[in-house]
N, C-alpha and C positions, 0 to 999 in steps of 0.2 A: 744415259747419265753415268760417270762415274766418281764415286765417292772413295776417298784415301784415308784407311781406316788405322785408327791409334797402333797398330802393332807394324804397319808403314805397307801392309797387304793394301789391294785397289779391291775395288767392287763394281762390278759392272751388270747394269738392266740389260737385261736381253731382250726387253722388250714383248716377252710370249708367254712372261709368268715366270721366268726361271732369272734367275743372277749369276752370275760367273764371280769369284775371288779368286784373286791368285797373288802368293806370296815371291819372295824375290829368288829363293831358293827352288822357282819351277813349281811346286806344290796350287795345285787347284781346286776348287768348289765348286758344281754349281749344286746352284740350290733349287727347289721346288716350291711351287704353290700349296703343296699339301704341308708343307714342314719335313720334307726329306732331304735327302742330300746325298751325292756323292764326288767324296774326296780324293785325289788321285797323285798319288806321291811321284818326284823324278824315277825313283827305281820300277814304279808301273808298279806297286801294290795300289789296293782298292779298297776305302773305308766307305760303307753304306750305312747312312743311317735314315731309319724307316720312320714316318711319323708318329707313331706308337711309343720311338725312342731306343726301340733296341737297334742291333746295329752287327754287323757281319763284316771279317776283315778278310781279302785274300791277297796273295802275291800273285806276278806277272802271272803264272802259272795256272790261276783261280785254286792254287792251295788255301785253307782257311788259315787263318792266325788268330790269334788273341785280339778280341780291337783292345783292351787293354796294356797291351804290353809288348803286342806285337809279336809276338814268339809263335812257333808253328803248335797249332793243338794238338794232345796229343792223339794220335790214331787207335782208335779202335783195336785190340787183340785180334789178330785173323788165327782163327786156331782150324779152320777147315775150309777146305773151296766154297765158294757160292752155293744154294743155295737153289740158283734157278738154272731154266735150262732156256735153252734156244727158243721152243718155243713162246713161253714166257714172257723174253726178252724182247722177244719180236713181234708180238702182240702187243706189246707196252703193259700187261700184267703185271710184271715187276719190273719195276722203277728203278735204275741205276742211279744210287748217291750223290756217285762225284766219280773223278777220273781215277781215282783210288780203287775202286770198285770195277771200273771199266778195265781197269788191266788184269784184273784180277779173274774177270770174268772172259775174257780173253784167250788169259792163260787155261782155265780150267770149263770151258763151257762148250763141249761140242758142238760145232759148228756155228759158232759164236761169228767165227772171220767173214760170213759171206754177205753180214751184214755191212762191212765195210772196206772187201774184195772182192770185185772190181767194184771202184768206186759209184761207177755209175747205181748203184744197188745204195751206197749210203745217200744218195741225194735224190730217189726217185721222189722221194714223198716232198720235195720242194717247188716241185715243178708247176704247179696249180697256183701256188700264192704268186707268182709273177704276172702272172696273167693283167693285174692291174691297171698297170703301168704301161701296158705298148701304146695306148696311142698318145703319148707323152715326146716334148721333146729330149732329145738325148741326155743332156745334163738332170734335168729336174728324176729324168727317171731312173738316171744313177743313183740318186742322193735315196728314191726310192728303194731300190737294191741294196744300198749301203745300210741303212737303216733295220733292212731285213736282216741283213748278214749280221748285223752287230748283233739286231735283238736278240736272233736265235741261238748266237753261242754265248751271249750275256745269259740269257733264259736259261739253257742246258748249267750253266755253272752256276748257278742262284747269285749272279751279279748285280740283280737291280736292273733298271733302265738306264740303259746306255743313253749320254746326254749328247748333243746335238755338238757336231765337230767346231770349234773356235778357231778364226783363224781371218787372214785379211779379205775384205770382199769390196775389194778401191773399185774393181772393173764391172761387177752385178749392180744392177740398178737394183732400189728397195725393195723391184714389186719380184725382181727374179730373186733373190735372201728369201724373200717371204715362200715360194712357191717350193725352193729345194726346201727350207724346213716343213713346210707343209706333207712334205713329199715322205723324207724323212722319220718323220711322227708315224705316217700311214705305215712305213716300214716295218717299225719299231713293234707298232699296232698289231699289224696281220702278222709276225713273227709272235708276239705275246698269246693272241686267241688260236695261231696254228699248236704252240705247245699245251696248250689249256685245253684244247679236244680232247676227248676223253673213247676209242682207246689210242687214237692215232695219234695226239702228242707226247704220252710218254714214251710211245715207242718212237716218234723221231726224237725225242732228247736220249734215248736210250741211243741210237746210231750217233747224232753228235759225239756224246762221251766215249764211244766205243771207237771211233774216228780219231779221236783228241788223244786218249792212250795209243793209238795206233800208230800216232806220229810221233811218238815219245812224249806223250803228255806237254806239246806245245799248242797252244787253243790260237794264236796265230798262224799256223799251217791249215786247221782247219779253218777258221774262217775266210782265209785265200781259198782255199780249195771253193767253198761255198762261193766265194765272191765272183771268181773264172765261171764257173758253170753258170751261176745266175745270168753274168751278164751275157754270156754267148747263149743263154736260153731267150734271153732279150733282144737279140743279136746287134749286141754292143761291143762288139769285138775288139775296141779300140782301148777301150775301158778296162776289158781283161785282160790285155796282154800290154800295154803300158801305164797302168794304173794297179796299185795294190793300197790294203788294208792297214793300218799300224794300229798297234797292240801294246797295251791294255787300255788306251786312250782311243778316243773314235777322231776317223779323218782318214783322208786319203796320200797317196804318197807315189813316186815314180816308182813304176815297177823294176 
């Protein structure tokens, strides 16, 4: 059902607990069963707000802003290098912030690089959460992989839940919509309780952020890079090499 709401925004049931708005300047909603929500501007900034009330703003980048005002907050004084060391970092002992910190520790953290040179070393610990999904048909078990990929660099950059891609579905029958969000969720899901272990997901969010400054702090390179490897860990090889991720909004797109 959609309802056309006095400010001339639509509103649309999703049907799964969630609502989708969207205004006429591109700007979208959805919204959550618990009373959450995130909002998602043309320029690809990201307003979160939690059911509690409070609320987290970033740009494309996952920089924070003001959710008030919108302006970049201000950064923290770095008056000396990190703090931690390799070891540390790679145990998940200490917890990398944000991409801010990730470069920083980069720069000044001996042996920092090999957790994200050769790449294969930044995505070893992802390889188990797929496992899932193989005996899945190919589409539904993209949507499973997509889900993962969002979660885990939504998760790495304190994004919230990534909300389920919108978009035309004339040619999926009801029961196939139902089955990719199903899929989806599970993604979203096992990407949430992989970073939640305790000590191996702060140390995979630690390799995320240290991946994401690596590629100049674009969290779209990493999440492709994740989304390539997943699928050809799937051996979905069609999916990786002519399909890609778009950024800061979830859905897929021609590679």
């Amino acid at each position: 059902m959609t309802v056309t709401n006095a400010d001339g925004s639509t509103t649309v049931d999703n049907g799964d607990g969630t609502s989708t708005t969207t205004w006429s300047d591109g700007t979208n909603e959805v919204a959550y069963a618990d009373g959450s929500a995130m909002r998602t501007y043309p320029d690809g900034r990201v307003l979160n707000t939690y059911s509690d009330g409070t609320r987290t703003f970033n740009d494309p980048y996952g920089t924070p802003l003001d959710p008030d005002t919108g302006n970049p907050l201000p950064a923290p004084p770095v008056t000396e290098p990190p703090v931690a060391n390799f070891g540390e970092i790679e145990s998940g002992v200490h917890v990398i912030s944000g991409v801010v910190e990730a470069g920083l520790v980069l720069a000044n953290a001996e042996g920092a690089l090999a957790l994200v040179e050769p790449i294969n070393a930044m995505f070893a610990p992802i390889t188990m959460a797929l496992e899932i999904w193989h005996a899945l048909d190919s589409a539904p078990r993209a949507y499973g992989t997509m889900g993962y990929c969002y979660g885990l660099v939504y998760g790495a950059l304190d994004m919230g839940e990534p909300a389920y891609p919108q978009g035309p579905y004339s040619l999926d029958s009801p029961e196939t919509v139902q089955e990719k969000q199903t899929r989806y969720a599970e993604g979203v899901r096992t990407a949430a309780a992989q970073l939640a272990e305790s000590p191996s997901g702060p140390a995979l969010r630690n390799r995320v952020l240290l991946r994401t400054a690596y590629l100049g702090s674009d969290p779209r390179q990493t999440l492709n890079e994740i989304w390539v490897t997943a699928c050809r860990q799937n051996d979905d090889e069609f999916y990786a090499t002519h399909l890609a991720l778009i950024w800061p909004d979830t859905g897929m797109t021609e590679g």
